[in-house]
N, C-alpha and C positions, 0 to 999 in steps of 0.2 A: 313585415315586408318593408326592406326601403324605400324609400319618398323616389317615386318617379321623377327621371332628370329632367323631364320639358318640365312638372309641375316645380319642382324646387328653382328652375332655370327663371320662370315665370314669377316665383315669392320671390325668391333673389332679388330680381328687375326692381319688383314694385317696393322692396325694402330701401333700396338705394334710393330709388325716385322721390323715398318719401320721407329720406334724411330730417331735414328741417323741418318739416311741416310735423312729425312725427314728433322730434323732439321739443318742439314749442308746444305742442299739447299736452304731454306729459308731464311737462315744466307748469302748465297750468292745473293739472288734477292732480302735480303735486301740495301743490300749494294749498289748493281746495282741502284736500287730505292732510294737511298738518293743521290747518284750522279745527279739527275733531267735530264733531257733534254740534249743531248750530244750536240748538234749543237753549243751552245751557249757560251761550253769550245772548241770549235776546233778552234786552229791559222786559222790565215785568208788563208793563203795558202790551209791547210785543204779545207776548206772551200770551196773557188775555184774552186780549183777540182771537188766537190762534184756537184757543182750550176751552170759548164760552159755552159750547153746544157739547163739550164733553162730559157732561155728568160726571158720575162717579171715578170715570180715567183722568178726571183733573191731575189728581195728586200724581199718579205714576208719570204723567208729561211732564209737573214741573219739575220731578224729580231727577226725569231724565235718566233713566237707571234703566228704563226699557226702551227695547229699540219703536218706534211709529215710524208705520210702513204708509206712502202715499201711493193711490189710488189715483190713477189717470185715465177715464174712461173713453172713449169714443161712443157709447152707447145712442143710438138715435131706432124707433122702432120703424122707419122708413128700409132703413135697409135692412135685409132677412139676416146675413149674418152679424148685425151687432145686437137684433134684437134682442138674444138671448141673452146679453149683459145687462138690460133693466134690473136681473132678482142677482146679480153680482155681487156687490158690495155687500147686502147682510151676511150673506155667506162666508164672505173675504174678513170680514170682521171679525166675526163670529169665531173663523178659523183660527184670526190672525190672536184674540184674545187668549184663545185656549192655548195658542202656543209662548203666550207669555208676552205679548206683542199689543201695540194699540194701534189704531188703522184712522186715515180718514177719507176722502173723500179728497184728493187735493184740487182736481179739478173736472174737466171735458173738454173734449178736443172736438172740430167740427168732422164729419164724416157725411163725401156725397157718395151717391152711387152713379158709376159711370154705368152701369144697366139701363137708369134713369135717363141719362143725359146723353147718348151714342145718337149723333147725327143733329144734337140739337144744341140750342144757344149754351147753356149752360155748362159742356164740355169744355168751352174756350176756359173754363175758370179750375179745372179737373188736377191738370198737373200743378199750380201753383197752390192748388188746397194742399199738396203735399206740404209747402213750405209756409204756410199759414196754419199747419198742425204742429209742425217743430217749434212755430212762436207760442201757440196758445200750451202745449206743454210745458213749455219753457217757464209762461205765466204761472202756470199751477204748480210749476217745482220752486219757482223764487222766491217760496213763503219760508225755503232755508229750513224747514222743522221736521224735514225726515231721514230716516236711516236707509231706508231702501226704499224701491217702489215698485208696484205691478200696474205692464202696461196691458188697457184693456184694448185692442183691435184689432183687426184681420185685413179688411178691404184693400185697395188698389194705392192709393196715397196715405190710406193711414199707416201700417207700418213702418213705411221706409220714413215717413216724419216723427213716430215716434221714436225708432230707432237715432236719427238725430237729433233730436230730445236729450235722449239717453246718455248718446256719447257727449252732447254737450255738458252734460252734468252727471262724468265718467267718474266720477268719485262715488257715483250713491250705487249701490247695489241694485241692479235690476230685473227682475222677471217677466217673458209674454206671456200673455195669457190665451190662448184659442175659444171660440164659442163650437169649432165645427162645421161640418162642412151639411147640409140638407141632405135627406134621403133621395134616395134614385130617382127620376121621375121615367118621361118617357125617351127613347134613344137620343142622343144626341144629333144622331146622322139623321134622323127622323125629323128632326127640329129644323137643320138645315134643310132638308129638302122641300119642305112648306116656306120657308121663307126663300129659296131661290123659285117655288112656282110662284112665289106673291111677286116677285119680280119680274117677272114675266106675264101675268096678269092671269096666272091659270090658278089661280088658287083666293078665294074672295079675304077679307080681311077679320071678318070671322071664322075661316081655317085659321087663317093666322094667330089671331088671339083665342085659340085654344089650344093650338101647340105649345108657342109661347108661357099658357099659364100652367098648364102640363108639366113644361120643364122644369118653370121656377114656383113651385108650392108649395113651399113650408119654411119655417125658422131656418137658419143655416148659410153656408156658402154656398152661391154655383157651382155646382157640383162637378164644370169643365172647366179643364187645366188650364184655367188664364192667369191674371195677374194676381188677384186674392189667394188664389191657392199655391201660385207659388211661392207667394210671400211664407206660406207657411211652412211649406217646406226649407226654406233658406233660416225660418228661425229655429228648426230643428240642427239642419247643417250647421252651423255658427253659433248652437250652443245656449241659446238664446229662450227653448224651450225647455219642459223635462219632456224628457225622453218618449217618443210617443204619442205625444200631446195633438198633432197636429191633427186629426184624419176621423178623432170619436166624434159621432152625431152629437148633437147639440142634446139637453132633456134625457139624457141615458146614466146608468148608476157610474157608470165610468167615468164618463164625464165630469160629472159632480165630483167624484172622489178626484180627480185631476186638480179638479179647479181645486179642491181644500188644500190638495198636497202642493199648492204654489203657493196658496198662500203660507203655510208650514215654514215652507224652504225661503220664502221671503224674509222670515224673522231669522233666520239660524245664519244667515250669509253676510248680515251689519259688520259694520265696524265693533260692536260692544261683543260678541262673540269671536268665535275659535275661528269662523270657516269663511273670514271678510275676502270677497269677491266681488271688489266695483267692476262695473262696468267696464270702464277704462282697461280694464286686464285682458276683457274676453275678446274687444274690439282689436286684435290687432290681425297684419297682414296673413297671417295663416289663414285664420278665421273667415277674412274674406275673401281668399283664394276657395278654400272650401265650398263656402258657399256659391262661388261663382261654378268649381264643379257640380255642383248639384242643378244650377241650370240644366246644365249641358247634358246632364247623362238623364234630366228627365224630360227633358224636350221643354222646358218653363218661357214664359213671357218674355217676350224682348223688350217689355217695359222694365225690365231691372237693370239691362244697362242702361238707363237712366238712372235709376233708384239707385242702382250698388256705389254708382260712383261718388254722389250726391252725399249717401249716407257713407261711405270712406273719410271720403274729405271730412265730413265731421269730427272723426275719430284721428285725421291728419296723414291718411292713407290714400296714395292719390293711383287711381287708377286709369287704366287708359285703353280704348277696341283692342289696341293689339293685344292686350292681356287676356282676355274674353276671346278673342278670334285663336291665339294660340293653345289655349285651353279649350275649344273647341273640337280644337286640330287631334287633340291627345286624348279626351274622356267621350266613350261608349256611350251612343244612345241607349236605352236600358229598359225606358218606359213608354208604349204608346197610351194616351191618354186623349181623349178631346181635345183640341181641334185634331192631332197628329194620329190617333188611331179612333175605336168607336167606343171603350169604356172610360167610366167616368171617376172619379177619384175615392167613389166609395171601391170602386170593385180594385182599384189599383190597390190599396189600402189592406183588401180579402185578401192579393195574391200575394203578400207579403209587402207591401208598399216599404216607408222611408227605411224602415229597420231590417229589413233585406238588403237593400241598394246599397244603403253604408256600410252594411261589414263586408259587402261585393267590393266597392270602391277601397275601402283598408285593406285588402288582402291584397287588394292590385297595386297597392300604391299610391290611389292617386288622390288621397286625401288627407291631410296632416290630421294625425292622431293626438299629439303633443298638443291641444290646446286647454283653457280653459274655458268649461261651462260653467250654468249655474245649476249642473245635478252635481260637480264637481271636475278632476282634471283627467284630461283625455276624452277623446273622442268616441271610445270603445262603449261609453254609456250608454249610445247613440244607437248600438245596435239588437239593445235589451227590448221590448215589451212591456207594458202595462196591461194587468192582468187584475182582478177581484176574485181573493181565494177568501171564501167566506167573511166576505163584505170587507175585507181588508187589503187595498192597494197595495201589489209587491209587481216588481219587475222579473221578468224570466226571460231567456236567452229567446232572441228574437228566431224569424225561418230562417233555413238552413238552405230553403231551397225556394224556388217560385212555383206560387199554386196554380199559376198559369203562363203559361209564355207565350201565348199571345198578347200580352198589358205587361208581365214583366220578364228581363230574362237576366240573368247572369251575366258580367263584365268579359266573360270569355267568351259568349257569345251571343252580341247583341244585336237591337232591331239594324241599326249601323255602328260602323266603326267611327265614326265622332257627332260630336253632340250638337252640329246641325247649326249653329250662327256662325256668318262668317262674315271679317270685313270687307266692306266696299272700297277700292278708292279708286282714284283717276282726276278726270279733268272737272267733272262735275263735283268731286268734293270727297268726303268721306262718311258713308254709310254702315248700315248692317245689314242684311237679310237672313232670316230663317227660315234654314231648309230641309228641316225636318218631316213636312208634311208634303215639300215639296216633289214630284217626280223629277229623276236622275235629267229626262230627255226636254224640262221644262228649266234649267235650272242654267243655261243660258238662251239668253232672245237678244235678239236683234230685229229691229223696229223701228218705223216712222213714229216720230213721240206728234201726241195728242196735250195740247198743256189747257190747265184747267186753274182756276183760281180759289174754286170751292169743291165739294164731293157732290153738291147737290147742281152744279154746272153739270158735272160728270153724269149724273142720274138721269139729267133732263137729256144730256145727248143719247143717250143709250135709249129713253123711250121716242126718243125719236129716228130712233133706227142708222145712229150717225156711224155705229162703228160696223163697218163690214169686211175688215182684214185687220191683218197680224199689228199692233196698237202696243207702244210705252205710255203709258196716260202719266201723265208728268202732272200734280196735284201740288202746289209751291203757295207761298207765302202761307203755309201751315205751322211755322214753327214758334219757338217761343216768343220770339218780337215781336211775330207780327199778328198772332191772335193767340198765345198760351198754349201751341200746341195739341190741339183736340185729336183723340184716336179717331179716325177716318174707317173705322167698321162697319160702317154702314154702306160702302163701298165693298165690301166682302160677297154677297150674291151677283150684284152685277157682273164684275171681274167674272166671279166661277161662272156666271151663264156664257158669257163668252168664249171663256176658254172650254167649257162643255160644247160650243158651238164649233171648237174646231180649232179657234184662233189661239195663235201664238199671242198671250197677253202678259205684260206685266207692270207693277206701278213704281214709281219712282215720288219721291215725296220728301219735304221737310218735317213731314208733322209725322203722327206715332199710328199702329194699325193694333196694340196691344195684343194680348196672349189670345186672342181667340182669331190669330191670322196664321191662315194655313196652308192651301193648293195653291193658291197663284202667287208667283213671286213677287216679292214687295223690298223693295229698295226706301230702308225706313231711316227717319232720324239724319236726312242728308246736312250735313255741316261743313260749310257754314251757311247759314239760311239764306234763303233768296234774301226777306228783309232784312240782312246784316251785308247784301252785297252780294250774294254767293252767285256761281255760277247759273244756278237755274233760273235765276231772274233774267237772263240773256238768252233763252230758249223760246223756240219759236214751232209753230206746227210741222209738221214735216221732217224737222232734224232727227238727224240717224242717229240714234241711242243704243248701246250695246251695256244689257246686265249679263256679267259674267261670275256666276257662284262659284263656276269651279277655280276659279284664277283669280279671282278675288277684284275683279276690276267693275268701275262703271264709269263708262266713257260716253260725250257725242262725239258720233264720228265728222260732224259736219262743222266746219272751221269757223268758229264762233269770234275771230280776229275783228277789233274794230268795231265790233258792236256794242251797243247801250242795253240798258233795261228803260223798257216800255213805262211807262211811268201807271205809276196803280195807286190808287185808291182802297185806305183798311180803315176809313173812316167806322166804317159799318162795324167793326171788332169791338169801336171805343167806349161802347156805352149800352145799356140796356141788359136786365138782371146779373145786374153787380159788375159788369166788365168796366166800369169807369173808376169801382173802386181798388181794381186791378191795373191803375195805369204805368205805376211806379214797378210791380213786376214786371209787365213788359218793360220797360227801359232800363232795366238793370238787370235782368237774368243773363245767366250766362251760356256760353253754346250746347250742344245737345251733349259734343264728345267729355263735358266732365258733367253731364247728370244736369241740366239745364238749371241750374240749381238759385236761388237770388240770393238766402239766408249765410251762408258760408261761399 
């Protein structure tokens, strides 16, 4: 099928845009890549070091005649989906030996859970762990003594940091690895409806904390289509897994067989073999147009237009909302999933999940086929299966159809006809909103804005019974200057009980509402931030605010001429679990519209 003309219209854009920046990276992993094989120029000293704990692989490292694969873990057993990487590495070795291969351990990368941390101090620190995982992998790849590497993580900041890891040291060959996602627990709509009666006081706090533990019970991912899981789906799209990899439970014969067969393909992909496939190759503008489809047609987090752009730019691909808003405009919503429908990513997964959608999305056009992965070239690999025919991993032609169309449907005819983000701009700035879970009749409001300086202002007013008509709650100095940008979802039942009350609501904001924001419209990610100057620090109670989805605008209507910003106080951001030793992030990060990013 030809490449859809808004799709190639859109690669086109982003090829031009990213002339120089593209070709000075290249220039740089060319360079990297005529140096060959580090191990072989390190003094023996070096060396040493590198090989004391290798026993009997000594001799094949100094030798240098086999490729060693580094291991970059994110593993912490805090969080449910890394835990299953504690019993990784033997296995990865074990694999990587049998295939002719020595392995090490090169490092760990830090991994919080924003589960953990939604609505509390510790979020302020959430989006800048991303770029504080790009350094500490960085740390664990500058030992210069491997041929390829497998990244181990899934969560919300760890992949899009290891991903720019990766592309910073686009010369080495690299593989993700998945742990999976947890078993089913109880409904997800179930979950939310306990947590909007906890907000409303009809529901005591142990209902609560046994829905809550309900949902999240075992080894694995949250099982609703937020940030983590979309991440896995984008390393399916962009090639970046094998095929299939993303969606098997955690502890299943599958799985295991998954994980061996990366570490396999880690050894066969070096430079000292036939089938070298750095990094650097797979990173380019196709790849991440793809993967920006696969947003859109799955209804995925609006935290990755932060992440995509951030992890682009690494690779010297510079992206930009209109790119993501135009491709919105064109790719089929495909998939209802948590927040945006009621099943969860296991059952997306039963009706034919990633390897349905993608040979849906190639037949339609709108996904470049022509790329490089690391199961090999072309995208078509993408739409195979991972099967065990008598204990032995082979791939077989993925569904033909969907095993259900309520959660999944066909690109001819889908939940909608585009995939639901769309930009914001106007006087106040330039935004996103996702409207995909949104109703058609809520998707523009006009409103006396409500401005707030915290979520938990926001919370106090609402138990105090402050809002009793149609409300823009304006939420500002949220962004990355002014406290690290924390997801504001803890703000998600209040909003729904008012808009369940009747009211016309929706929020406007600098800071992020992540993949688990759904019904009420959210005007997210506004740039440029209040604390950089931006218009919403000039807003005042009462100003008429217009969010319009369908037009693309977010305006006040009230003449904001000759006014100042009120003068504020973020002293409170500066200090207290770790945020003092984030001060240098905030004064150097950069705006939300290229991926708030400080490292690149």
């Amino acid at each position: 099928m030809p490449l859809d003309s808004a799709i190639a219209a859109v690669t086109d854009r982003i090829r031009e845009r990213s002339t120089q920046a593209r070709a000075r990276y290249r220039d740089k992993i060319a360079r990297a890549q005529e140096a060959g094989t580090r191990r072989a120029h390190l003094a023996c000293g070096n060396q040493a070091h590198a090989y004391a704990a290798m026993g009997p692989q000594k001799e094949a490292l100094v030798e240098g005649r086999v490729p060693n694969v580094g291991i970059v873990t994110a593993y912490n057993d805090m969080l449910s989906a890394h835990q299953p990487y504690e019993g990784y590495p033997p296995i990865l070795k074990a694999a990587i030996n049998r295939a002719g291969g020595t392995a090490q351990v090169a490092g760990g990368v830090p991994a919080m859970c924003d589960g953990v941390t939604q609505g509390q101090t510790g979020m302020e620190l959430s989006l800048f762990s991303r770029d504080v995982i790009a350094l500490a992998a960085g740390v664990a790849l500058s030992h210069n003594t491997f041929d390829s590497a497998l990244y181990l993580g899934i969560c919300d900041k760890i992949v899009p940091g290891l991903v720019m890891a990766a592309a910073s040291f686009g010369h080495v060959p690299g593989i993700f690895i998945p742990a999976g996602p947890m078993t089913s627990g109880i409904p997800n709509d179930e979950k939310a409806k306990v947590r909007q009666r906890f907000a409303t006081g009809e529901a005591t706090r142990a209902e609560l904390m046994a829905a809550e533990m309900a949902s999240y019970h075992g080894p694995g991912t949250c099982t609703f289509y937020g940030t983590a899981n979309t991440n896995q789906m984008l390393m399916e799209f962009m090639g970046l897994h094998l095929p299939g990899a993303s969606f098997v439970n955690p502890d299943t014969p599958l799985r295991d067989a998954l994980t061996v067969a990366a570490a396999e393909r880690s050894v066969s992909i070096t430079s000292l073999g036939n089938e070298y496939r750095p990094i650097a190759d797979i990173l380019d503008e196709k790849t991440f147009v793809n993967g920006i489809v696969g947003l859109m047609a799955t209804g995925g987090s609006t935290n990755l237009v932060l992440h995509l752009p951030a992890m682009a730019r690494a690779a010297g691909i510079l992206l930009d909302l209109q790119d993501f808003s135009d491709i919105s405009a064109r790719v089929p919503l495909m998939a209802k999933v948590y927040p945006n429908g009621l099943a969860d990513v296991n059952h997306f997964h039963a009706a034919g999940g990633l390897q349905f959608m993608i040979g849906e999305l190639l037949d339609a056009g709108l996904l470049h086929e022509d790329v490089v992965t690391v199961a090999g070239d072309g995208l078509h690999l993408y739409t195979k299966e991972p099967r065990l025919v008598d204990g032995r991993l082979t791939w077989a032609e993925g569904p033909g159809a969907s095993e259900n169309d309520r959660i999944l449907r066909p690109a001819k005819d889908p939940f909608q006809p585009s995939g639901g983000l769309v930009q914001l701009a106007g006087n106040l700035g330039r935004a996103v909103i996702k409207v995909s879970a949104v109703a058609p009749e809520r998707q523009v409001i006009e409103a006396p804005a409500r401005v707030f300086q915290s979520q938990d202002a926001v919370k106090a007013a609402f138990k105090a019974g402050e809002f009793t008509g149609d409300t823009i709650v304006v939420v500002r100095y949220q962004g990355p200057k002014a406290n690290g940008m924390p997801e504001l979802h803890a703000l998600t039942p209040v909003l729904a009980v008012l808009q369940d009350r009747g009211y016309r609501v929706a929020l406007v904001t600098d800071g992020r509402m992540s993949g688990a924001s759904g019904k009420v419209p959210a005007a997210i990610h506004v740039s440029p931030e209040a604390a950089d100057g931006g218009p919403l620090s000039l807003l005042r109670d009462g100003d008429l605010l217009r969010l319009d989805a369908t037009s693309g605008r977010l305006e006040c209507l009230t003449d904001l001429a000759g006014r100042t910003a009120d003068p504020v106080d973020l002293s409170d951001n500066e200090d207290g679990l770790g945020r003092d030793l984030f001060a240098v992030f905030r004064r150097n990060v950069g705006p939300a519209t290229e991926g708030a990013a400080v490292v690149l």
